[in-house]
Backbone as a ProteinNet text record, in pm:
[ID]
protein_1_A
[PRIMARY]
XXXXXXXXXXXXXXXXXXXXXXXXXXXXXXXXXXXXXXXXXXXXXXXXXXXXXXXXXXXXXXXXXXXXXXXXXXXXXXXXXXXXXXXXXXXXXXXXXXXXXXXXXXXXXXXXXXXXXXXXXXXXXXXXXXXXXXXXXXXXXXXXXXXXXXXXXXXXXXXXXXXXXXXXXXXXXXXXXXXX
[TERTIARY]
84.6	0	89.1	87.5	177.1	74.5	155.7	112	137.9	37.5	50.2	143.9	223.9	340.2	295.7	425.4	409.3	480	441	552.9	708.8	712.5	891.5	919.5	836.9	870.9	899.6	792.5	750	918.8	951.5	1095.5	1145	1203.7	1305.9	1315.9	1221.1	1198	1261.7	1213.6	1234.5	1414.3	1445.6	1596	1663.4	1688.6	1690.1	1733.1	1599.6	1586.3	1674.8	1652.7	1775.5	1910.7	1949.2	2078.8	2118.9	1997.7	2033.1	2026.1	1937	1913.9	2071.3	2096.6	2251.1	2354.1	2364.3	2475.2	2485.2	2341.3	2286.8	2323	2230.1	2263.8	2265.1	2173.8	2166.5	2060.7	2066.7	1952.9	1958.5	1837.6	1887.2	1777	1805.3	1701.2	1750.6	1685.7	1706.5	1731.8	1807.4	1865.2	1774.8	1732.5	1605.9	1661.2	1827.4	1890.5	1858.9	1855.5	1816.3	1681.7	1586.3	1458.2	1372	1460.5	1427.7	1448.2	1288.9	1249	1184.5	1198.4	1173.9	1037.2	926.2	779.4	839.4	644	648.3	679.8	667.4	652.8	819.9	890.4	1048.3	1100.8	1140.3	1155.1	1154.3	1060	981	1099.2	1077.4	1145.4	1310.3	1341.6	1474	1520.6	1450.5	1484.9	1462.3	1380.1	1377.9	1519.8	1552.1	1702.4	1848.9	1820	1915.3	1983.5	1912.7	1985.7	1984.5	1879.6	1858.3	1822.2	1849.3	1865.4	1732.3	1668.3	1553	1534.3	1390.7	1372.3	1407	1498	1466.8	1336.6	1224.8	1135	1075.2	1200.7	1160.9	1226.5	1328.1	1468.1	1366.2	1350.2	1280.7	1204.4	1065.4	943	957.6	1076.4	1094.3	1045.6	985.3	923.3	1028.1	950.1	1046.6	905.1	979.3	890.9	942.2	828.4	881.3	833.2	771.7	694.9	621.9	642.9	550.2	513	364	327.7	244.8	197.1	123.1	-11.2	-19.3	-180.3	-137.1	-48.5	18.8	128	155.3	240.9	260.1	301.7	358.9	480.1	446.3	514.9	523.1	620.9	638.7	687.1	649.5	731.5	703.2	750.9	727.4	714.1	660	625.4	699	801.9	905.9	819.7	950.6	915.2	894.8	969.5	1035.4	894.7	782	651.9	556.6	600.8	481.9	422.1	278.8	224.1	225.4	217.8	191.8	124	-1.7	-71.7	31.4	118.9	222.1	143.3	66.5	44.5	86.8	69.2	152	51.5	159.6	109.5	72.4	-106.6	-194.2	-69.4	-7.4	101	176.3	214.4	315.4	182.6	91.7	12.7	-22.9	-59.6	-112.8	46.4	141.4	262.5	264.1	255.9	307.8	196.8	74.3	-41.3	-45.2	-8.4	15.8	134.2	291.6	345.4	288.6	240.2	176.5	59.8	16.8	-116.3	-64.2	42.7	109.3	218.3	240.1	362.3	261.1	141.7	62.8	-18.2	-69.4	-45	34.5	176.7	327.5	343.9	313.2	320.8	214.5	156.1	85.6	120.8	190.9	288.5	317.3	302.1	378.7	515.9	586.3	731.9	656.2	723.2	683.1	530.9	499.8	397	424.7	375.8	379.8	268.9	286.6	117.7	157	91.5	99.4	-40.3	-20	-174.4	-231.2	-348.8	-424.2	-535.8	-557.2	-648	-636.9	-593.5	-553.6	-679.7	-729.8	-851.2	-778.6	-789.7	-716.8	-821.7	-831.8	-909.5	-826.4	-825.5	-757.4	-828.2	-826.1	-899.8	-854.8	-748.8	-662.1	-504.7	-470.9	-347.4	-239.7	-151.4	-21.4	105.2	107.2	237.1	372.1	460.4	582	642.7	732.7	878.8	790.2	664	616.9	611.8	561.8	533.1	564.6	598.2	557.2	434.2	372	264.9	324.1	209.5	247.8	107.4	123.7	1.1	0.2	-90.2	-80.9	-205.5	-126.9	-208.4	-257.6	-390.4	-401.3	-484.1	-428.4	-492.6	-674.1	-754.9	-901.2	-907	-848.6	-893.2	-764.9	-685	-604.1	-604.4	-658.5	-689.2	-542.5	-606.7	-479	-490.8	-597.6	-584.8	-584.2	-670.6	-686.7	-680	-625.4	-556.9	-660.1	-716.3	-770.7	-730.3	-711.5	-625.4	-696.5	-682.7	-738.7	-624.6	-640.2	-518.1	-549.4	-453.6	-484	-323.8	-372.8	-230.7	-286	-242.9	-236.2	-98	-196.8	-40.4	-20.7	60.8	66.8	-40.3	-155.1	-252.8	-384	-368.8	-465	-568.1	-498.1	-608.9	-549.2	-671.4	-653.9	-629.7	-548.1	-506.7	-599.9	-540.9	-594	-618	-721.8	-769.5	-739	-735	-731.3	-787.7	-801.1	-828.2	-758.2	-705.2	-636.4	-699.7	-678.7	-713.3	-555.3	-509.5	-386.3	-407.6	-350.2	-377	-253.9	-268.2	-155.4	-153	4.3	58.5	164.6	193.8	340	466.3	527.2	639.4	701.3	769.8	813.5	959.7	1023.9	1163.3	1265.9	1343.9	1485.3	1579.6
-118.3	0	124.5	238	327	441.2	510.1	607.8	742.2	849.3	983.8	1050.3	1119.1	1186.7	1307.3	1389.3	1469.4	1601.3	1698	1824.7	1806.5	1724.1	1670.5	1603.9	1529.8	1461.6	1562.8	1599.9	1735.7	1783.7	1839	1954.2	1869.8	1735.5	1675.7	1630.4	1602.8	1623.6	1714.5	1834	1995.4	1946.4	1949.3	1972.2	1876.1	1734.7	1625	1705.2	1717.8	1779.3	1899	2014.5	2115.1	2094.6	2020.4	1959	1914.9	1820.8	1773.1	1892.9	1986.2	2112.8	2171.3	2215.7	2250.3	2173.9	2057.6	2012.4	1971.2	1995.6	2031.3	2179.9	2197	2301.7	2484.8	2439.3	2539.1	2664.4	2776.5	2855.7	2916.2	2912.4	3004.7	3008.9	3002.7	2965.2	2880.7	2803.3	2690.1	2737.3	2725	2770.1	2728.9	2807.2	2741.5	2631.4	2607.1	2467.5	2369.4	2385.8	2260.7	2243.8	2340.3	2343.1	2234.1	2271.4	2238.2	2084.1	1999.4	1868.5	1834.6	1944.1	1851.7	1920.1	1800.3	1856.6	1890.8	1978.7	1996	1914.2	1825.3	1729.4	1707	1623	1614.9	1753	1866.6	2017.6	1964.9	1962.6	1973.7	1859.9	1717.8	1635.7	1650.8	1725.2	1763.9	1844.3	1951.3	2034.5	1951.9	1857.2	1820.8	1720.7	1648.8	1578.5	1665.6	1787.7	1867.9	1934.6	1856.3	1898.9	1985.7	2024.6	2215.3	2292.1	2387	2496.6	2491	2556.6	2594.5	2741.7	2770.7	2920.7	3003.6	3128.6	3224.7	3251.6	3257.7	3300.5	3192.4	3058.8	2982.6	3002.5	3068.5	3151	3264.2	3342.9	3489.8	3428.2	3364.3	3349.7	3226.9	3171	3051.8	2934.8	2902.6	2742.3	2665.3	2540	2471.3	2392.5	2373.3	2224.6	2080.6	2028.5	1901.5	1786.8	1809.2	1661	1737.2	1615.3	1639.8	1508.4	1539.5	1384.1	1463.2	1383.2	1465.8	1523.5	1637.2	1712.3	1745	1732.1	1785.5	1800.4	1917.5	1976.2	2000.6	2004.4	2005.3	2096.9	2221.1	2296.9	2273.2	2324	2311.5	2462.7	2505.6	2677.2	2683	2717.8	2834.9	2966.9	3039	3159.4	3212.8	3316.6	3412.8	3520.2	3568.4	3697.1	3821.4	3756.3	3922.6	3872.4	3787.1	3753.5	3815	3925.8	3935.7	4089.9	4146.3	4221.8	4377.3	4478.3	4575.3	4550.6	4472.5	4396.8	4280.1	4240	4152.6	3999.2	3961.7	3876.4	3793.1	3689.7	3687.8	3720.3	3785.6	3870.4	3793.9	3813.2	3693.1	3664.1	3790.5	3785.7	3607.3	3593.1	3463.9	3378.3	3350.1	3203.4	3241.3	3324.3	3364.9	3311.4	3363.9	3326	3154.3	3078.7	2988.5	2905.9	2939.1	2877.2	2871	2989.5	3016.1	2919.8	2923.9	2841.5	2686.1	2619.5	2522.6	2469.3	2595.6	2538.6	2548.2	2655.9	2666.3	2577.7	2522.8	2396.4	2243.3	2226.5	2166.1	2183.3	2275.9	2300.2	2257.5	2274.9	2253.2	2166.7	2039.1	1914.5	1899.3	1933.2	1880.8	1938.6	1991	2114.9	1994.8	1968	1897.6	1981.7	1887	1960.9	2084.6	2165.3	2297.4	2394.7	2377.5	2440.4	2493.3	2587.5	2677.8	2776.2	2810	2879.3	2963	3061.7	3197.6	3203.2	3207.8	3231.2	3397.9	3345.7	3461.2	3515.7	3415.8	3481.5	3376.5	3388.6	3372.9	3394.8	3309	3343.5	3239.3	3362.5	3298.3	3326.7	3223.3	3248.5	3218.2	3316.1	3303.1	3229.1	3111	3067	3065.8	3047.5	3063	3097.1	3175	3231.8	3139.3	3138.3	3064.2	3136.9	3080.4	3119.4	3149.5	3255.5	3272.5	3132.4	3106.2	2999.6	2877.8	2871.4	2713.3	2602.6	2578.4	2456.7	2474.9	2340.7	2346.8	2312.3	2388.8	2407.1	2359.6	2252.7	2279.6	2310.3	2343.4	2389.1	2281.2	2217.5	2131.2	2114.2	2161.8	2216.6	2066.5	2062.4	1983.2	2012.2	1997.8	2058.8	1997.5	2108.9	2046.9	1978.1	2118.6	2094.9	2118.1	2070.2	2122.8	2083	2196.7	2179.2	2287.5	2275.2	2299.5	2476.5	2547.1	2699.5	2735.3	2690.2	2696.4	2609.5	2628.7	2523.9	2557.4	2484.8	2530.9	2440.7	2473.7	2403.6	2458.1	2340.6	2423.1	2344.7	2435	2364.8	2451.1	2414.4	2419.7	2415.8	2518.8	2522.3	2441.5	2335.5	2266.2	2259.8	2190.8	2148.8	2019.1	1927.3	1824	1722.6	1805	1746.9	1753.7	1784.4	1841	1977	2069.4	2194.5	2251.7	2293.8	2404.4	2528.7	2612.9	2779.7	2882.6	2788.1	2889	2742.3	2815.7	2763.1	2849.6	2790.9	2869.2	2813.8	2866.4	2827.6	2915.9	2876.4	2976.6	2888.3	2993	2953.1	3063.9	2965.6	3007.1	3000.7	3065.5	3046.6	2962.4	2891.7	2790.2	2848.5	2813.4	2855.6	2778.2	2824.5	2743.4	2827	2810.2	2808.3	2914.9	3038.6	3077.6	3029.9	3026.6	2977.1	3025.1	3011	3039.6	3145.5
0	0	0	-67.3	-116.1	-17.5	33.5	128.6	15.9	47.9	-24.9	20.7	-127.2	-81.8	58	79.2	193	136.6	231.2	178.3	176.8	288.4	249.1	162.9	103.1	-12.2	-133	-149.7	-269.4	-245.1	-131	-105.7	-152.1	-85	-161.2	-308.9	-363.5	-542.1	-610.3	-532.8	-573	-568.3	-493.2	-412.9	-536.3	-579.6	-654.6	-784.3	-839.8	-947.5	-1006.5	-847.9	-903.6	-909.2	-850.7	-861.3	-1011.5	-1001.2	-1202.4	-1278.6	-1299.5	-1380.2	-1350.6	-1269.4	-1213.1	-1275.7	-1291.9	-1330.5	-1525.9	-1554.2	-1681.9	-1777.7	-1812.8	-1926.4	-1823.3	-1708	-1665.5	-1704.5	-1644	-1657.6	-1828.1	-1906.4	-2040.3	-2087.9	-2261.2	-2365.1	-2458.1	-2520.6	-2549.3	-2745.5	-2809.1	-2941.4	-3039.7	-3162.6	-3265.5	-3322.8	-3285.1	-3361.9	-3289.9	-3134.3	-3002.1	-3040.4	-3063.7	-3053	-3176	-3303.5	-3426.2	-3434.3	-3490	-3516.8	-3356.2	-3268	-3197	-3147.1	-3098.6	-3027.2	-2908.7	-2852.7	-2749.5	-2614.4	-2662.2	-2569.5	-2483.6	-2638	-2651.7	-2604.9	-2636.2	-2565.6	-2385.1	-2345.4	-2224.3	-2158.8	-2193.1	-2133.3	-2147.1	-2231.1	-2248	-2172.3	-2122.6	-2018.2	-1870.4	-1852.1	-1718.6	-1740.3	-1816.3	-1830.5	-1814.5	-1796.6	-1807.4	-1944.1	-2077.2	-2165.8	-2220.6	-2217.3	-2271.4	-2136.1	-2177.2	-2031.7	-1974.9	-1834.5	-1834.4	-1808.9	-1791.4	-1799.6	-1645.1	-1686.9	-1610.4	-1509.3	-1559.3	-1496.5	-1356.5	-1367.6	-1207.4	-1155.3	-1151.6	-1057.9	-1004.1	-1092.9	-1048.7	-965.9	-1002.9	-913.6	-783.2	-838.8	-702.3	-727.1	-847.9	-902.7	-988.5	-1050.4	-1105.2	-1172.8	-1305.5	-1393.2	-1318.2	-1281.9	-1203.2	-1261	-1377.1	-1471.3	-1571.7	-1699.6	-1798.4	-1867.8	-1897	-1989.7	-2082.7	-2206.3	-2244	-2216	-2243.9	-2197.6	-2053.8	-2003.4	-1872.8	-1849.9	-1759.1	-1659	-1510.8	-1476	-1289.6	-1269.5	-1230.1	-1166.2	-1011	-940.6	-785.8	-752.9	-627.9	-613.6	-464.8	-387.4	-234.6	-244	-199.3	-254.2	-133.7	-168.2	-19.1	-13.7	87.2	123.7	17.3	-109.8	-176.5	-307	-276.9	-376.2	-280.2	-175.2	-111	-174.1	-122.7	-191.8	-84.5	-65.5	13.8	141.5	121.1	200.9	317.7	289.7	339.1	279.2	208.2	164.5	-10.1	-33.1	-119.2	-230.1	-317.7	-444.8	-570.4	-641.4	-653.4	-842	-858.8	-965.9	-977.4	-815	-815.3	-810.7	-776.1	-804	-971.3	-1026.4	-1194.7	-1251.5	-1227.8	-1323.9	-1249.1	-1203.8	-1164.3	-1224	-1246.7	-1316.8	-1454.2	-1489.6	-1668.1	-1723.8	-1601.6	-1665.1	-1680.8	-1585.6	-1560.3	-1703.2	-1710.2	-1829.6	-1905.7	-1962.3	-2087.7	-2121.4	-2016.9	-2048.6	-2103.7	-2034	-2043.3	-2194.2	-2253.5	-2425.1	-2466.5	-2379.2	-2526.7	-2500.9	-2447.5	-2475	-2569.9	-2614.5	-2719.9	-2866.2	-2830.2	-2976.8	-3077.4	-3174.5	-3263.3	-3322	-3368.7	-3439.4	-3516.1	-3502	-3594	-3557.2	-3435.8	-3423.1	-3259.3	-3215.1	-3114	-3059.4	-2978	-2888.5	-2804.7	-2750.1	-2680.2	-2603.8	-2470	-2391.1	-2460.4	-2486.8	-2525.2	-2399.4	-2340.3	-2182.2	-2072.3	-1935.4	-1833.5	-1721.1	-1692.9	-1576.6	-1437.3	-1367.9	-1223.9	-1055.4	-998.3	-913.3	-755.7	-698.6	-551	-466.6	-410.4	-263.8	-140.2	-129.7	9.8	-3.2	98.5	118	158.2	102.1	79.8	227.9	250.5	391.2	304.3	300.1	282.8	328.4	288.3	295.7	395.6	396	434.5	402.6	306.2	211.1	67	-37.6	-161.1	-198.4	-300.2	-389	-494.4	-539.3	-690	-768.7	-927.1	-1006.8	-1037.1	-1094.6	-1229.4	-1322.3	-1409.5	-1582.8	-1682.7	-1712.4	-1771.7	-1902.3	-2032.7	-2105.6	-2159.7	-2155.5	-2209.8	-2391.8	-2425.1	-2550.5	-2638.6	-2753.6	-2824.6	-2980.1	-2996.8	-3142.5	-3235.4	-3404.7	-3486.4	-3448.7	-3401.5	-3370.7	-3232.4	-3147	-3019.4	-2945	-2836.2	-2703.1	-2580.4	-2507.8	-2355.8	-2213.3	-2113	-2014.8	-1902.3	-1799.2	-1651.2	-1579.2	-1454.5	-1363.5	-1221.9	-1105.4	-968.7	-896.8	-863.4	-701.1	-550.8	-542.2	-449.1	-315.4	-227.8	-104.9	-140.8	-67.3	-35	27.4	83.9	140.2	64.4	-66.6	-145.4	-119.4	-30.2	-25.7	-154.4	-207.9	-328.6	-263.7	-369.3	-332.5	-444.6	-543.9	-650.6	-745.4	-846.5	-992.1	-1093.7	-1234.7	-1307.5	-1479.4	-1588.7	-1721.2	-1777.9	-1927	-2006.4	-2188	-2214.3	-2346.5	-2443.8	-2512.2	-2606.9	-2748.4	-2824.7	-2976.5	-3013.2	-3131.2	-3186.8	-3326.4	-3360.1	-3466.7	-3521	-3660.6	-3726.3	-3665.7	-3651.9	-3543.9	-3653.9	-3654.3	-3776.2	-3760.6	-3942.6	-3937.3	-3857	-3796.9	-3766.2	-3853.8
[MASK]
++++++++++++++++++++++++++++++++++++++++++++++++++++++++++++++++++++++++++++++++++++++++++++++++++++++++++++++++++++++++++++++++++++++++++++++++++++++++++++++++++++++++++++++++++++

């Protein structure tokens, strides 16, 4: 009988993982020559192997891609002190970016070679407040619909114990990838 993971588990994943990303390509962007022949899907798993860099924007916000299959994504993040809002609470910016990446990684697994997508609308709903440096959250984006123009995805910031934080839906437009 397999017991449900825990927040220490989740941390130590997190912890695992950056190590490999670290000893990998490291933080960047990934070159239209790395990029080229390959789907969304392949991309995605290449960066969790270390071989192409990953993005800037999980340094800034404090998350990380922690799985992909297709029609899904799994981000993980703690939200600090320096994500908090005037209010001293955390700023609804870090659960929306941590959701968008989540659904939008969750589209680009479904990218075929040569095709690509851009969120065109982002609907995010706050339910409960997240503690500075407590726990990991993760989102995870699962896409509804992905067709050859439009993509739609819903997804959820969770704990370890399954309380939801936030929900969200995005709908993206798809395109031919332009040449290099």
């Amino acid at each position: 009988m397999s017991t449900a993971p825990t927040a220490a588990d989740w941390a130590h994943e997190a912890e695992a993982l950056r190590q490999r990303l670290a000893a990998g390509r490291g933080v960047g962007v990934a070159t239209p020559a790395e990029a080229a022949g390959r789907s969304g899907l392949e991309l995605l798993q290449a960066m969790l192997r270390g071989e192409l860099p990953f993005s800037h924007i999980g340094e800034t916000m404090d998350f990380l891609l922690m799985e992909v299959a297709p029609g899904r994504a799994v981000f993980q993040g703690v939200p600090q002190q320096k994500h908090l809002n005037p209010m001293g609470t955390v700023h609804g910016g870090w659960y929306a970016t941590l959701l968008d990446s989540a659904l939008g990684c969750a589209v680009h697994t479904t990218m075929p070679v040569g095709r690509a997508y851009t969120t065109a609308e982002l609907s995010v709903n706050l339910v409960r407040g997240a503690v500075p440096g407590r726990e990991p959250l993760r989102a995870i984006g699962q896409v509804i619909h992905a067709g050859r123009q439009l993509a739609t995805a819903e997804g959820r910031i969770v704990d370890a114990a399954g309380k939801v934080y936030a929900h969200a839906t995005t709908t993206c437009l798809v395109f031919e990838r332009p040449a290099a």
